[in-house]
N, C-alpha and C positions, 0 to 999 in steps of 0.2 A: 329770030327765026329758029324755026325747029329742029336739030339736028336727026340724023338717022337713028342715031344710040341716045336719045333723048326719049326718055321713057315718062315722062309728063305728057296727061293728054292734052289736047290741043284745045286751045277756047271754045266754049257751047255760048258763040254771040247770043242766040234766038234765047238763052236759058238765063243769062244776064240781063236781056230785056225784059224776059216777062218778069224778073224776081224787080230788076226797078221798077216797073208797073205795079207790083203788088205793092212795096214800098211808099211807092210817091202815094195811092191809094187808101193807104192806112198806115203811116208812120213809126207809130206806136203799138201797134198790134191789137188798140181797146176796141177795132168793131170787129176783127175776126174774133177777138175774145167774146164778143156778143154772138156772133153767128153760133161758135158751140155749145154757149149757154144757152141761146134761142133754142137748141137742136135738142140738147137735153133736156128741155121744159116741154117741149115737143111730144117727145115720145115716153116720157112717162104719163103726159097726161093728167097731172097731177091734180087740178080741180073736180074731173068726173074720178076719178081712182083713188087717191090718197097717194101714189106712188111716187117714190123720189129715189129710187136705187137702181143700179143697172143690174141685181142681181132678179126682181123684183119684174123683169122684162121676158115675155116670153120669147123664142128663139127667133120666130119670123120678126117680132119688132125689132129685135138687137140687129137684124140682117136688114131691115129698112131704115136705118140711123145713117147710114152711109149715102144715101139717095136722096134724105132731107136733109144732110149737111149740104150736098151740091147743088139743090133748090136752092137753102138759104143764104148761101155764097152768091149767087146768082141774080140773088134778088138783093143783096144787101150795095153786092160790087156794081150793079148792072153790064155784067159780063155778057158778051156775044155769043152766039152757040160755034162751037165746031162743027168742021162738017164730017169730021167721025171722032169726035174727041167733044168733050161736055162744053169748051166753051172756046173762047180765040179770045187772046191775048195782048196786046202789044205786037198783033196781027199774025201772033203763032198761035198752032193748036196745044192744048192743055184739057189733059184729063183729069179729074177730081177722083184722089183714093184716100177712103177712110176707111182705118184698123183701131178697133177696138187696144192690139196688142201692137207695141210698139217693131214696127220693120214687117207686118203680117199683111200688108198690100198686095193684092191680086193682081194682076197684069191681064186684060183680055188681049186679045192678036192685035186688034183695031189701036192699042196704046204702042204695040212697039214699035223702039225707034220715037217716039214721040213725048211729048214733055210730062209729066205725071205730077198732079199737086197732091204729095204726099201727106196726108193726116193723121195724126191720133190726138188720145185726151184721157186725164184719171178729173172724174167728176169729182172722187174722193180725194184728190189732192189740191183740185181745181189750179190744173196748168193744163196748157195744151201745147203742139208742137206743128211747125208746119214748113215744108220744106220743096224743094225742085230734083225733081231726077230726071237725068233721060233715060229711057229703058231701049237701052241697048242691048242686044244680044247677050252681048260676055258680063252682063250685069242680073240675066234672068238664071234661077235654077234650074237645072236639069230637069224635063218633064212638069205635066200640065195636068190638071182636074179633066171633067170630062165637059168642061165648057172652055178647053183650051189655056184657061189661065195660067199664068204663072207667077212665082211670087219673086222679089231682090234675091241675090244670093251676098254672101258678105261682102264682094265688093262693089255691088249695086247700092247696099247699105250704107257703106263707107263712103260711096258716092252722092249723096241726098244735101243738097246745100240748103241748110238751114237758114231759115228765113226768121223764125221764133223758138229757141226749145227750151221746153218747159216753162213756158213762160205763162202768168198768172190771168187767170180768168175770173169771171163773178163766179164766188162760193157758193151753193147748195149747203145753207149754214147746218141742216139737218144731218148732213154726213158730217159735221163737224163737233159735234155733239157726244157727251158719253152714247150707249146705248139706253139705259134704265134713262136717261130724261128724254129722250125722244118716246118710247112707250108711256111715257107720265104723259105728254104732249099729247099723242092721239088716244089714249083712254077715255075718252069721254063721247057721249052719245052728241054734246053740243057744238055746233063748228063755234059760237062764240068763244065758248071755255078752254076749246083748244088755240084758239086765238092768245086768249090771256097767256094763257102756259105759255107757249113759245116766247113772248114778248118777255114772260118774268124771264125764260130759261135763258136769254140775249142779249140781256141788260148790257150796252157799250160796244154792242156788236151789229153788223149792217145787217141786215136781214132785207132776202130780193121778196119782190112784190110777186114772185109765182109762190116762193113760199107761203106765205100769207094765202093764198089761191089753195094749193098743196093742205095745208093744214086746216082750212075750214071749206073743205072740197066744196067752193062757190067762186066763179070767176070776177065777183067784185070784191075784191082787196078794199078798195077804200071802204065800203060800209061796213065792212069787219072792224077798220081802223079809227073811223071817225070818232069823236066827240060824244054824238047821242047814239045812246045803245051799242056802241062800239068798246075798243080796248083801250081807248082812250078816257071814257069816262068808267070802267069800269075799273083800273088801273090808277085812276087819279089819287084814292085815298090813299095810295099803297107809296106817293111819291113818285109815281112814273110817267114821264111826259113820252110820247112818240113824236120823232121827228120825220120830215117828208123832206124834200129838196127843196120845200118854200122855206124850212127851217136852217137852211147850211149855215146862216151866219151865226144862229146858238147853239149850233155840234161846234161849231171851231173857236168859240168862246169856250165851251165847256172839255171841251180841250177831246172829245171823240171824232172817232173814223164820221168824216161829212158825206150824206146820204146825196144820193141822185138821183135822177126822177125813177129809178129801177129799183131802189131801195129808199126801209125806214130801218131809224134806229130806236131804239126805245134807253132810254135814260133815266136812272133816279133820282132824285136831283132836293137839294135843302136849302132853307133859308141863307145865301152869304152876304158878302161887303159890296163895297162900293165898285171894287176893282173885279166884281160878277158881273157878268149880262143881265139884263135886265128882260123878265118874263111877265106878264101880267103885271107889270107898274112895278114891280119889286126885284132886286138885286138875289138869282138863285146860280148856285154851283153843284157840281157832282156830289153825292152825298157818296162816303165812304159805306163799305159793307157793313158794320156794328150799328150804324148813325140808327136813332129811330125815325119811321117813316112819316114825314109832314105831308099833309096835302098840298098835293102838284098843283100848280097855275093852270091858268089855262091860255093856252097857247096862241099866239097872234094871227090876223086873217091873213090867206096871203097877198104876197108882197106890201106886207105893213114892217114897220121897223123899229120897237120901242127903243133902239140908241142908236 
């Protein structure tokens, strides 16, 4: 029991229930991790635009990211609507806030007092954060915009129970990249060619299938990727196989990050032993950087298994 001079606040039961609903929901955090990658793939829009940056966004989009995050929560969770709050919970109202800047969450009147699903995200570091407030009173700042908002004050902030922070998302490999290979990447008049680039510039690295979309501004990824007339037969001489999620069992032989159906990886790859996977009827390994380039196999149908 609470004493009078006991200056701990008191249990928020309603706030414990909705964060185990979020929990039992998604465990691990890997489909909200998809909802903000979904969201970022979203609005840059990246197959009709080329675009993959938040800087690259004009101001009404950056201010609509926060409305398709609570769509795709929505649709991801099959959450209920609230009936002044974005959706009900574990039979509580909860509102959906996303800030670009971490603690920058807006509070309308219709949230206070009421449970707030606090968000942010850096695309460029690909983590996200996501957490429970109630927005009480002595937790809002002093004074409102002229649409009554308000935003946490530090100990509203300090009050936000984290559900995930910082915690890792699918990369936007493109921010991950010097800058001079990312312009080597889209210099080119052909979405193929920039297809290849990317693939050479990733070599061992998971690369998401909007990228691929992103870089040869066409929403089919696979015919970029495929066999005939794609980067895989155009890549073959150079030693490079792409792999798809039919392939996971020869990413984890060949000892790289194993792709999913959201991602390909692309691999060099050389003649080895016995104790190699076996591609195309022959025993091949990661070719080291110096190795000269052998012509790649080619790659099994799916769900076939040469061992």
């Amino acid at each position: 029991m609470t004493s009078l001079f006991d200056s701990r606040p008191l249990p928020d039961h309603a706030l414990e229930e909705v964060a185990a609903e979020i929990r039992r929901l998604d465990p691990d955090g890997s489909r909200w991790a998809d909802v903000f990658r979904h969201t970022y793939d979203m609005i840059y829009n990246g197959a009709e635009t080329g675009r993959y940056h938040w800087s690259q966004l004009m101001k009404t989009e950056k201010t609509h990211f926060g409305t398709l995050f609570e769509i795709n929560a929505q649709r991801a969770f099959k959450f209920k609507g609230g009936d002044t709050t974005d959706y009900r919970i574990a039979g509580h109202q909860v509102d959906a806030k996303w800030s670009q800047n971490d603690g920058g969450w807006m509070l309308p009147p219709e949230v206070f007092d009421e449970i707030a699903l606090v968000a942010t995200a850096s695309d460029c570091e690909a983590k996200f954060s996501l957490g429970l407030v109630r927005a009480k009173s002595e937790y809002r700042r002093i004074g409102a915009n002229r649409d009554m908002k308000s935003g946490l004050n530090a100990a509203g902030r300090a009050a936000v129970v984290w559900l995930w922070r910082d915690a890792p998302m699918p990369a936007n490999i493109l921010l991950q990249l010097p800058e001079h290979v990312v312009e080597h990447i889209f210099d080119s008049r052909y979405g193929t060619q920039r297809v290849n680039r990317l693939f050479r510039a990733t070599e061992g690295r998971l690369v998401h299938r909007n990228t691929v979309r992103t870089v040869a501004r066409q929403l089919d990824d696979q015919k970029r990727v495929r066999k005939n007339g794609g980067a895989r037969s155009a890549l073959k001489p150079e030693g490079i196989i792409i792999l798809s999620s039919y392939h996971a069992h020869i990413a984890q032989r060949l000892g790289v990050p194993v792709p999913d159906s959201k991602h390909y990886i692309a691999v060099r790859v050389s003649p080895g032993s016995e104790t190699d996977p076996i591609i195309g009827g022959a025993h091949w390994r990661r070719a080291t950087p110096d190795e000269v380039a052998h012509i790649a196999p080619d790659l099994p149908e799916p769900g076939v298994r040469e061992e």
